[in-house]
C-alpha positions in Angstrom: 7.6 12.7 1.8 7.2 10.5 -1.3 10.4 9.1 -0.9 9.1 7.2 2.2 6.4 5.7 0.8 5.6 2.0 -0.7 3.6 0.9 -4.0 0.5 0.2 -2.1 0.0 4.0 -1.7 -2.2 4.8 -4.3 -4.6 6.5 -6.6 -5.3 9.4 -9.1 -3.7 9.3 -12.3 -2.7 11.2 -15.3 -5.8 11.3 -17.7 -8.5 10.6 -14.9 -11.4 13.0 -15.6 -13.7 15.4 -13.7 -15.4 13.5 -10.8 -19.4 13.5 -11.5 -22.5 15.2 -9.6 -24.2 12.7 -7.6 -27.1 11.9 -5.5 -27.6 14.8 -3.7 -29.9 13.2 -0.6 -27.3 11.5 0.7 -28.5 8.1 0.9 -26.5 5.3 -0.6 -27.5 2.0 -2.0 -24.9 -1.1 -1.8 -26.4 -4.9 -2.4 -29.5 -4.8 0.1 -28.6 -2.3 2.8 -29.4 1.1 2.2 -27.2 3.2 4.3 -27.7 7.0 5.8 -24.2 8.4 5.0 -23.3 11.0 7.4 -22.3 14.7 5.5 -18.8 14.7 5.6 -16.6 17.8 6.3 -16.1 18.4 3.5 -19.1 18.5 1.6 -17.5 18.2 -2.0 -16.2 14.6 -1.4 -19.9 13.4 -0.9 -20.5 14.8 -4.6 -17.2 12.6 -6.0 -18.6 10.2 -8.8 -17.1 7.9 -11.3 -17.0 8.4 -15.0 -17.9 4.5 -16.0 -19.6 1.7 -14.4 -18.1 0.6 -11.4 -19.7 -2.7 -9.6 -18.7 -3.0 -5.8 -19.2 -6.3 -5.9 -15.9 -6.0 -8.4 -13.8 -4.6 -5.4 -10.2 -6.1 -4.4 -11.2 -5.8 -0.8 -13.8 -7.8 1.4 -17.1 -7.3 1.1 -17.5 -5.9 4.8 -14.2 -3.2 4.7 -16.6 -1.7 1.4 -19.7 -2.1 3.5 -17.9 0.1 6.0 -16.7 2.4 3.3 -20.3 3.3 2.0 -21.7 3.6 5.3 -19.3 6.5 6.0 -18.7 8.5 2.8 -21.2 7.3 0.5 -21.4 4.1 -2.8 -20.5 7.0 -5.9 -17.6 8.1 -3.9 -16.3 4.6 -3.1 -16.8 3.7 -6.6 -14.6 7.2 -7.5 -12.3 5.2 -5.7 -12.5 2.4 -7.0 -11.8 3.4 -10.3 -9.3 5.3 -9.7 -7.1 2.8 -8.0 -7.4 1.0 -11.4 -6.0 3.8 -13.3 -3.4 4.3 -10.8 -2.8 0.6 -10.9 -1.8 0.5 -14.5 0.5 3.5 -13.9 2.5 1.8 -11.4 2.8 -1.4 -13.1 3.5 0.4 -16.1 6.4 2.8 -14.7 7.4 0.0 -12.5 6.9 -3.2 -14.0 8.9 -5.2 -11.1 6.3 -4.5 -8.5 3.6 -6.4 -10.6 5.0 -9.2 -12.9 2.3 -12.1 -12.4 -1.7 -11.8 -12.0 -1.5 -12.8 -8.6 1.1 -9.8 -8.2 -1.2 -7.3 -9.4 -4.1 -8.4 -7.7 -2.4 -8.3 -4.1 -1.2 -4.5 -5.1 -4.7 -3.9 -6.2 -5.8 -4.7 -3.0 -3.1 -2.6 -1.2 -3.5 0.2 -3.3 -7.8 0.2 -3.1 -7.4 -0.1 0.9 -5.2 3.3 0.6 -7.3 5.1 -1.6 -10.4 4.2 0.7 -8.3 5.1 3.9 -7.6 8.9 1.8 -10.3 9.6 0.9 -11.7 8.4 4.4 -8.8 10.7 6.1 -10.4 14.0 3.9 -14.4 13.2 4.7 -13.4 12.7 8.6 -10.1 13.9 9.3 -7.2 11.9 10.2 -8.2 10.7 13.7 -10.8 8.4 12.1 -8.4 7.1 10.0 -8.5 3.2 10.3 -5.0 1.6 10.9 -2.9 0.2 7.9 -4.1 -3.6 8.1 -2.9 -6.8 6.4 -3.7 -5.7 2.6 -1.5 -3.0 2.8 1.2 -4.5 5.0 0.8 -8.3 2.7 2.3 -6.2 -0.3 5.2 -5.2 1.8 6.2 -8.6 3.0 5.7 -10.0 -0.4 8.1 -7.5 -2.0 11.2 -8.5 0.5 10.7 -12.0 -0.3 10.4 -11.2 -4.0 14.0 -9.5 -3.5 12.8 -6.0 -4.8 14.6 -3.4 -3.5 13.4 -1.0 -1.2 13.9 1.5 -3.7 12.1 0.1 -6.3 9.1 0.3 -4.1 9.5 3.8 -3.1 9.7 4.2 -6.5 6.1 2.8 -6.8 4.9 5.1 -4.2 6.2 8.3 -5.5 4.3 7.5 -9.0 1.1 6.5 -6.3 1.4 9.6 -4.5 1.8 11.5 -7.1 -1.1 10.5 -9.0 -2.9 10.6 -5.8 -2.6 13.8 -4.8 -3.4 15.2 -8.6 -6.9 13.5 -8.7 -8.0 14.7 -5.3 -6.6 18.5 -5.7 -8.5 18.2 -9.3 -11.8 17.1 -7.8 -11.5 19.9 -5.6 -10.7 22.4 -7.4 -13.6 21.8 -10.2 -16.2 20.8 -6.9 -15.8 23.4 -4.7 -16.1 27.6 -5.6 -13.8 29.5 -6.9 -13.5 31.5 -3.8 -13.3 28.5 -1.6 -10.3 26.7 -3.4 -7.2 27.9 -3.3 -7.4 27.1 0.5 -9.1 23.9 0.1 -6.7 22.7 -2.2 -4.1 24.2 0.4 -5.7 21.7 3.0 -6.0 19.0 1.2 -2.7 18.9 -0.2 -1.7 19.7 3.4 -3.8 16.4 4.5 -2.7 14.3 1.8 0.9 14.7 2.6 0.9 14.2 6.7 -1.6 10.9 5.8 1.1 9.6 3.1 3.9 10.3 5.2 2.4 8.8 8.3 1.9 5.5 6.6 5.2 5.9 4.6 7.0 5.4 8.4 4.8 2.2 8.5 5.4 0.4 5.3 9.4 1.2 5.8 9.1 -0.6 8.9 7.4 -3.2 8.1 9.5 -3.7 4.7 13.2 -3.4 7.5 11.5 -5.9 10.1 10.4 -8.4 7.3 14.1 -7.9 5.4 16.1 -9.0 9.0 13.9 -11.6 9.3 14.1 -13.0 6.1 17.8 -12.1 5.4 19.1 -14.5 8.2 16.3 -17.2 7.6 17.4 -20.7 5.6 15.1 -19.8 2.7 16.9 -16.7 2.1 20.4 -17.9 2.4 19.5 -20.4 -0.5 17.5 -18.2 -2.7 20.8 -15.4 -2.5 22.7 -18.9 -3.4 20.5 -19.9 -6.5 21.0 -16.5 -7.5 24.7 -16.0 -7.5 24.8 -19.0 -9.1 22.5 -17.8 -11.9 23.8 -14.1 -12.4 27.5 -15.6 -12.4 28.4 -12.3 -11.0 31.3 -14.1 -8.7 33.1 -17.7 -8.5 31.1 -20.2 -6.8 32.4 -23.3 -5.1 30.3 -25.9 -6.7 30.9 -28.3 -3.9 30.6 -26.2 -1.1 27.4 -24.6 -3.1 25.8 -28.4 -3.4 26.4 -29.5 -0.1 24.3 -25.5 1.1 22.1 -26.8 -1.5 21.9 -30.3 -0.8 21.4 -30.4 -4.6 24.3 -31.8 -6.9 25.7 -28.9 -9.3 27.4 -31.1 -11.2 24.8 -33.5 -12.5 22.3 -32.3 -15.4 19.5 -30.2 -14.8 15.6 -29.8 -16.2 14.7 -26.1 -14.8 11.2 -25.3 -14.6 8.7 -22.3 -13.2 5.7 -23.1 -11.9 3.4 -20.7 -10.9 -0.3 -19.4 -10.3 -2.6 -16.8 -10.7 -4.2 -16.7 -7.3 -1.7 -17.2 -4.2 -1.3 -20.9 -3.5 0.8 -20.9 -0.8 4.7 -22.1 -0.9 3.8 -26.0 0.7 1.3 -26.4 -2.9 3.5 -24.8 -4.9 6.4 -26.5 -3.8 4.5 -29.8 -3.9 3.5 -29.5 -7.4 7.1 -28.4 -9.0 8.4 -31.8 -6.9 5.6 -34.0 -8.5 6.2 -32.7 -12.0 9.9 -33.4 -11.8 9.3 -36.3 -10.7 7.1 -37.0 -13.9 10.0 -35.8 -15.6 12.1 -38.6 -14.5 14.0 -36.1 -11.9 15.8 -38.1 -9.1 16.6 -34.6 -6.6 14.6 -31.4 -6.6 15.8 -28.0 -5.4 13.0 -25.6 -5.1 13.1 -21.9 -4.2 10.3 -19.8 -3.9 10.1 -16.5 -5.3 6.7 -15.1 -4.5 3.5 -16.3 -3.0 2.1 -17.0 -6.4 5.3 -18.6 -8.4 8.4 -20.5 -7.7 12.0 -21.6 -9.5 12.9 -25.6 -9.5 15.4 -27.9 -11.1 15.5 -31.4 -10.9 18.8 -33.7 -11.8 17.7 -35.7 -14.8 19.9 -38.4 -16.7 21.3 -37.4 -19.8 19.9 -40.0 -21.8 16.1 -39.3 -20.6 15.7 -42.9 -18.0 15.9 -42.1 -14.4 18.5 -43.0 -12.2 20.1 -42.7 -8.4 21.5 -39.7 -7.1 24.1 -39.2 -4.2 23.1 -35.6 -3.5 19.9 -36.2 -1.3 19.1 -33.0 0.8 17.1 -33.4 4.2 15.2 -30.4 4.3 12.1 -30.8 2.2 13.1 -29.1 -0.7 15.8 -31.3 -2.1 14.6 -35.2 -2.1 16.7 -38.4 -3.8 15.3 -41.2 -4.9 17.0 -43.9 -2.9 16.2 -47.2 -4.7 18.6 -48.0 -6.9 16.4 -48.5 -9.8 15.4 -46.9 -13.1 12.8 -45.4 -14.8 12.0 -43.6 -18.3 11.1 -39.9 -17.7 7.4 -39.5 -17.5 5.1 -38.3 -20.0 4.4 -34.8 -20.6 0.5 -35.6 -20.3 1.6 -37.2 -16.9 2.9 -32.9 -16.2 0.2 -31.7 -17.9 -2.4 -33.8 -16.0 -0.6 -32.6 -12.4 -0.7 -29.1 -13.1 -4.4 -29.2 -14.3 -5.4 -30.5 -11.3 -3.6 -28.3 -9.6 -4.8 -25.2 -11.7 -1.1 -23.9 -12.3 0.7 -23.9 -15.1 5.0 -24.4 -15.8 7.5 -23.7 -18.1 10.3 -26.0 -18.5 13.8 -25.3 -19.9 15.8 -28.0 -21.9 18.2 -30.1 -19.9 21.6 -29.0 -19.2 24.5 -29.9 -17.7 26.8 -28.6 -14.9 26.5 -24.8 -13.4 26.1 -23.8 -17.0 23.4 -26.0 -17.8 21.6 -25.0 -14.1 21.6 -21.2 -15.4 21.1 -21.9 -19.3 17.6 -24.6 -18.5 16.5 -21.5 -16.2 16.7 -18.7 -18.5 15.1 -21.2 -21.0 12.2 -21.8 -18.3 11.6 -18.0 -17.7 11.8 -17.5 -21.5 8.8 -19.8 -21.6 7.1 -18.4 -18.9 7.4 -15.2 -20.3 5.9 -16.4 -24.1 2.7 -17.9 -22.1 2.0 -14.7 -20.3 2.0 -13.1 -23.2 -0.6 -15.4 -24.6 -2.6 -15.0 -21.8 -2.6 -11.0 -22.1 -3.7 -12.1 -26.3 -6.5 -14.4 -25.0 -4.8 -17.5 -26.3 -5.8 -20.7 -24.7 -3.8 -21.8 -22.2 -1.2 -24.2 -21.7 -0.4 -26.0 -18.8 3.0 -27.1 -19.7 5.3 -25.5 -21.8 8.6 -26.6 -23.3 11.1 -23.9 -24.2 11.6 -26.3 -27.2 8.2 -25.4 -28.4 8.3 -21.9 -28.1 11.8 -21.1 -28.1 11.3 -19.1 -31.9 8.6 -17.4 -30.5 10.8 -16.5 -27.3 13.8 -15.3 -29.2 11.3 -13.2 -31.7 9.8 -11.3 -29.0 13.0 -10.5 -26.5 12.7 -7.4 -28.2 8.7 -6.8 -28.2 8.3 -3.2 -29.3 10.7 -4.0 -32.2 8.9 -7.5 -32.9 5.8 -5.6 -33.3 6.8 -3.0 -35.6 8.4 -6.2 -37.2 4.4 -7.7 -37.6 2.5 -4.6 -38.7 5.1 -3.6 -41.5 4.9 -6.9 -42.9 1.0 -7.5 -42.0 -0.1 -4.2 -43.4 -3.7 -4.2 -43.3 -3.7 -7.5 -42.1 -2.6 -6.7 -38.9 -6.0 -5.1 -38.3 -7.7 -5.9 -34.8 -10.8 -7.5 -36.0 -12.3 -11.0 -36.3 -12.4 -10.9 -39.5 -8.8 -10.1 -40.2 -7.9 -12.7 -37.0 -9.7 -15.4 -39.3 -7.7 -14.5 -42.3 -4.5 -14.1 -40.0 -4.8 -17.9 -38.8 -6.0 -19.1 -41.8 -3.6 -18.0 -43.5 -0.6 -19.0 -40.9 -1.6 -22.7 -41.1 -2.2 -22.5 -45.0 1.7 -21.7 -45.1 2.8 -24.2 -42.4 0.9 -26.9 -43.9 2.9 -26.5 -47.2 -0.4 -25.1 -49.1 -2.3 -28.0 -48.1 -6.5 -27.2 -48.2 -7.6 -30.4 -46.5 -4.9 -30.2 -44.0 -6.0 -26.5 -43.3 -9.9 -27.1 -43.4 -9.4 -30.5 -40.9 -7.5 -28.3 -38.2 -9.4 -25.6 -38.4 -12.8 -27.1 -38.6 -14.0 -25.0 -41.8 -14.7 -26.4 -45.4 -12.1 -26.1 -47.9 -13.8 -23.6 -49.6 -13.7 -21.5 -46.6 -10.0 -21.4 -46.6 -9.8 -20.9 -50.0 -11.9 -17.6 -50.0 -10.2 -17.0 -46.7 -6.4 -17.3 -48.5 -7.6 -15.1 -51.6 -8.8 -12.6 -49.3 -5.5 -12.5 -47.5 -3.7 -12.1 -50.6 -6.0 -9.2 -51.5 -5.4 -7.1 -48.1 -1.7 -7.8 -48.2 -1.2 -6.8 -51.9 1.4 -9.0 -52.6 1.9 -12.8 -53.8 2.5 -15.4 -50.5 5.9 -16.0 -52.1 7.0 -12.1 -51.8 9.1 -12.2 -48.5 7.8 -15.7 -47.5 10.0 -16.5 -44.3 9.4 -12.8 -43.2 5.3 -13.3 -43.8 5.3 -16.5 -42.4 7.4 -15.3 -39.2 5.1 -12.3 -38.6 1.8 -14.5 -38.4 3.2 -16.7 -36.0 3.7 -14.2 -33.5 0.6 -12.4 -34.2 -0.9 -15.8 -33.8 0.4 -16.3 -30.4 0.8 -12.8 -28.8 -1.8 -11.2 -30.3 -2.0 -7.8 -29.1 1.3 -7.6 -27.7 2.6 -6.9 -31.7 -0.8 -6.3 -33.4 -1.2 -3.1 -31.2 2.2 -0.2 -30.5 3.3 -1.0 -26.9 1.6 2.6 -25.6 -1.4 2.2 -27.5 -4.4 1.5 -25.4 -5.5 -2.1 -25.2 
């Protein structure tokens, strides 16, 4: 059964505790509407509570659909839900990492995986005729996945780690809520229950993931992205011509790649929009765009080698390939022009160095994702973000952490105590970073950092002091390991399966 299933089945997880005794009247309390719940049939699930704080008003799904849920089972075991998805959530993410891979990503399996939990746990309180459906936040995630190009089985992978979890928080619950001499066949049942409900809606996801794949296999979209990338895994020889006129995008010519993407769903048109006009800012005189997700997309744009704009002869006549026909030039744009866009567009892009030929197609991508990569990271520290990023910039940092569990043992052997995760060792941390990049220069230090000099002389002693060494011991090494704990904070401060 669990190999028919997608990552939006969900819930339970290793580590989530006993469920908690609550309000025994039966009467529920969501927002203003207080609700008579009506006992379920199985009277342990109306006694299902979560261990923390869980707001409703903090659910993935609509207001109404957990509305509906309270009404029949009751707010504590909705929250019990709730939480659990999150748990769940993390462990499918973290077992397979494909299925998430952008904020937006995570957010649209949250919803799946909430609406499956609800729909369980809604299957055990009423039984499986008043099971609602599989609707559009379930099915979303499936569509999203073909056009993503992940692999049927990588999802099923997904759901196995779902199920799995799933089916261990509910047989817990029961077991510890119900008697002793009630449980073996109550667990029987539920297991029994859990297993026809996750294979029913296994049938439907699969569906829904074939249908979606032959429509999208033989669409144009398609055929260009499973272009783009043969061209970029240079698994086989491509015809450059023959590839440029698919394309309507000359191969040949040199390229500035760039990934733009969002956290929420935009929507290809906006996203596609935005990647043009940035290009464009960029001095770009044709733009080849191919979506990758609802929430992020790939781009290049033919730039001149010498940074002014120019003509191109490889116009394409679909909308996602565009030459600028006047004959005239122009110096690349600024990047506050870029930054400017993509601010008022609330998306963000990371752009590769330009490159020439197939070679230089693939090379400016990888540099782009690279990029992309460094400022997720920084979002998961709490760095301020950037809307524009140059691999250029960040390219040290990039090539530092391709290895991230190895980068941070890299940063806490050479931090020692000033690795600690505190505010007061993150002040001596970037005080002491700039101190070093400024060649030793207080006023430098105290003007960027907007502290008197003696501050960052007392911050630089104290440094000194935790590290117990002199800051020309292993200088390069010390000065490399506060860079990247100044821009991916956690992600080397903390071992990768410590909690965060």
């Amino acid at each position: 059964m669990a190999d028919r299933c997608t990552a939006a089945v969900t819930a339970g997880a290793c580590g989530f505790g006993a469920p908690q005794l609550i309000n025994p009247s039966g009467r529920t309390d969501y927002g203003n509407v207080t609700e008579s719940v009506r006992p379920p049939r199985r009277p342990w699930i109306a006694r299902l509570g979560p261990r923390g704080e869980v707001d409703l008003d903090r659910a993935a799904s609509p207001r109404a659909t957990v509305e509906d849920a309270v009404a029949r089972v009751g707010a504590d075991p909705v929250r019990w839900a709730i939480e659990l998805n999150s748990v769940v959530l993390r462990r499918i993410v973290g077992e397979v990492p494909v299925l998430g891979g952008s904020p937006a990503a995570v957010e649209m399996l949250r919803r799946g995986n909430e609406t499956t939990t609800l729909r369980a746990l809604f299957t055990l309180a009423e039984g499986p005729a008043a099971t609602p459906p599989a609707g559009e936040a379930i099915l979303e995630g499936i569509r999203e996945f073909v056009h993503r190009a992940i692999p049927l089985e990588r999802v099923l992978h997904g759901v196995r780690v779902g199920h799995a979890a799933t089916t261990e928080a509910f047989l817990r619950a029961c077991a510890e809520l119900v008697g002793p001499e009630e449980a073996v066949e109550e667990v029987t049942a539920v297991s029994r229950e859990l297993f026809c409900y996750v294979d029913e809606l296994s049938d439907t996801m699969i569906r829904t993931y074939l249908v979606e794949h032959e429509v999208w296999s033989t669409s144009a979209a398609a055929a260009r992205a499973d272009l783009v990338r043969s061209l970029l895994s240079d698994a086989t020889a491509t015809d450059v011509g023959e590839a440029s006129r698919v394309l309507g995008y000359n191969l040949r010519r040199t390229h500035e790649a760039v990934v733009v993407w969002s956290d929420s769903p935009k929507g290809g048109s906006t996203l596609q929009a935005a990647a043009i006009e940035v290009l464009r800012a960029r001095g770009a005189t044709t733009t080849l765009v191919i979506p990758v997700a609802s929430d992020r997309l790939w781009a290049w744009g033919t730039v001149p080698p010498d940074g002014t704009g120019g003509t191109d002869g490889a116009g394409g006549t679909d909308g996602t390939s565009r030459t600028d026909r006047t004959g005239g030039t122009r110096p690349t744009g600024s990047w506050e022009t870029v930054r400017e866009t993509l601010s008022r567009q609330r998306m963000r892009a990371a752009f590769g160095t330009p490159g020439s030929g197939v070679a230089g197609f693939r090379r400016s991508h990888r540099e782009a994702r690279r990029g992309e990569r460094v400022e997720r990271l920084r979002r998961e520290a709490g760095r301020a973000p950037r809307y524009a990023t140059t691999y250029a910039d960040v390219a040290a940092i990039a090539l530092l952490a391709t290895d991230l569990d190895a980068a941070g043992d890299f940063v806490r052997r050479e931090l020692g105590g000033l690795a600690a995760r505190s505010a007061p060792m993150e002040a001596l941390r970037t005080t002491l970073y700039h101190y070093l990049g400024a060649e030793r220069s207080l006023v430098d230090v105290a003007r960027r950092l907007h502290v008197a000099r003696g501050t960052v002389t007392y911050r630089v002693k104290r440094a000194q002091e935790v590290l117990g060494h002199g800051l020309d011991d292993r200088r390069f090494a010390l000065h490399t390991a506060l860079a990247l704990a100044e821009e991916l904070g956690d992600a080397v401060l903390l071992p990768r399966d410590a909690d965060r």
